[in-house]
C-alpha positions as CSV (number, residue, x, y, z in Angstrom):
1,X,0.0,0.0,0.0
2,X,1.5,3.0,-0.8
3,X,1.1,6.2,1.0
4,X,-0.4,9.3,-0.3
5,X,0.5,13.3,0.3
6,X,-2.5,14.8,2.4
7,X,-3.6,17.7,1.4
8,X,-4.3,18.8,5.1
9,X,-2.5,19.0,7.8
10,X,-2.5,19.6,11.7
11,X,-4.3,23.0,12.5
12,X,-5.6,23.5,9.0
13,X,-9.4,24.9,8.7
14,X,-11.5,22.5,7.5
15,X,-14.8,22.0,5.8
16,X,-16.7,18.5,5.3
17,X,-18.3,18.2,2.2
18,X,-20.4,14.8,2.4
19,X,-21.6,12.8,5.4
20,X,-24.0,13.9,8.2
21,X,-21.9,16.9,9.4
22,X,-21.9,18.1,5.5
23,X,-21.2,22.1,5.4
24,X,-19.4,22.4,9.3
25,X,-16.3,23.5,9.6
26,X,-13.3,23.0,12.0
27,X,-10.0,23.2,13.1
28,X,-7.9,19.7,12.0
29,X,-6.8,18.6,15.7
30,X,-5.0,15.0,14.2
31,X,-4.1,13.2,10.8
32,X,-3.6,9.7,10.4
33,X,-1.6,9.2,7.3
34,X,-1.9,6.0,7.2
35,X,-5.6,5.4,7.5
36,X,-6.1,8.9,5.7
37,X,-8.3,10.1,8.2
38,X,-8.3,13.2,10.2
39,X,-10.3,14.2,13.7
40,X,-11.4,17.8,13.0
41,X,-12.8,20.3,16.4
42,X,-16.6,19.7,16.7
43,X,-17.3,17.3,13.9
44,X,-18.1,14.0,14.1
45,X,-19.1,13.4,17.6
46,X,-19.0,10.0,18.9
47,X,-20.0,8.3,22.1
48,X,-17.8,6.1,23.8
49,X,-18.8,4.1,26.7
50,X,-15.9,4.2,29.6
51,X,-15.3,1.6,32.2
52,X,-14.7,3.2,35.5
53,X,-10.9,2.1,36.8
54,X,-8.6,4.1,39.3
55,X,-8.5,7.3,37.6
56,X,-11.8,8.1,37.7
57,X,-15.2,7.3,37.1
58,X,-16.8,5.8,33.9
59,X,-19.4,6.7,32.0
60,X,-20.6,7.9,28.7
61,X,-18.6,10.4,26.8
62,X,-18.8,12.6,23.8
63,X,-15.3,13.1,21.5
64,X,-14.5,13.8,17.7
65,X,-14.5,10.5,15.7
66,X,-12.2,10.4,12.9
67,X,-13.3,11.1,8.9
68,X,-11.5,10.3,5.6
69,X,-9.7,12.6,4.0
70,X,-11.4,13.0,0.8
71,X,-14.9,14.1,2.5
72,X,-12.6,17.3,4.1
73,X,-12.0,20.7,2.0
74,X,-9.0,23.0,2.8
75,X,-10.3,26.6,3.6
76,X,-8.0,29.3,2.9
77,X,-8.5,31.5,6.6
């Protein structure tokens, strides 16, 4: 598999272009070359169910999940 240039990057102003979130934007908080998926600020919000252990109590909570690149536009800002 070989690995493609993103065309974002870390701190980048994002907009989303298809998907359930289609027209926010955000700031690009993490990239994952790799996957080519990015976590962008306020988009995307998933629930994840924590299991209470010694640093604190569990629960339910809301974070940014991650999206593919090629649903995310550059915005000049």
């Amino acid at each position: 598999m070989t690995r493609q240039k993103l065309h974002i990057k870390k701190n980048d102003t994002v907009i989303v272009l298809s998907g359930q979130d289609r027209g926010k934007e955000g700031v690009v908080l993490e990239v994952f070359p790799k996957k080519q998926r990015a976590i962008v600020e306020g988009v995307h919000i998933v629930k994840r169910h924590l299991r209470p252990n010694q640093m604190g109590q569990g629960g339910i909570v809301e974070r940014e999940g991650t999206i593919h690149v090629s649903n995310l536009k550059k915005i000049d800002a």
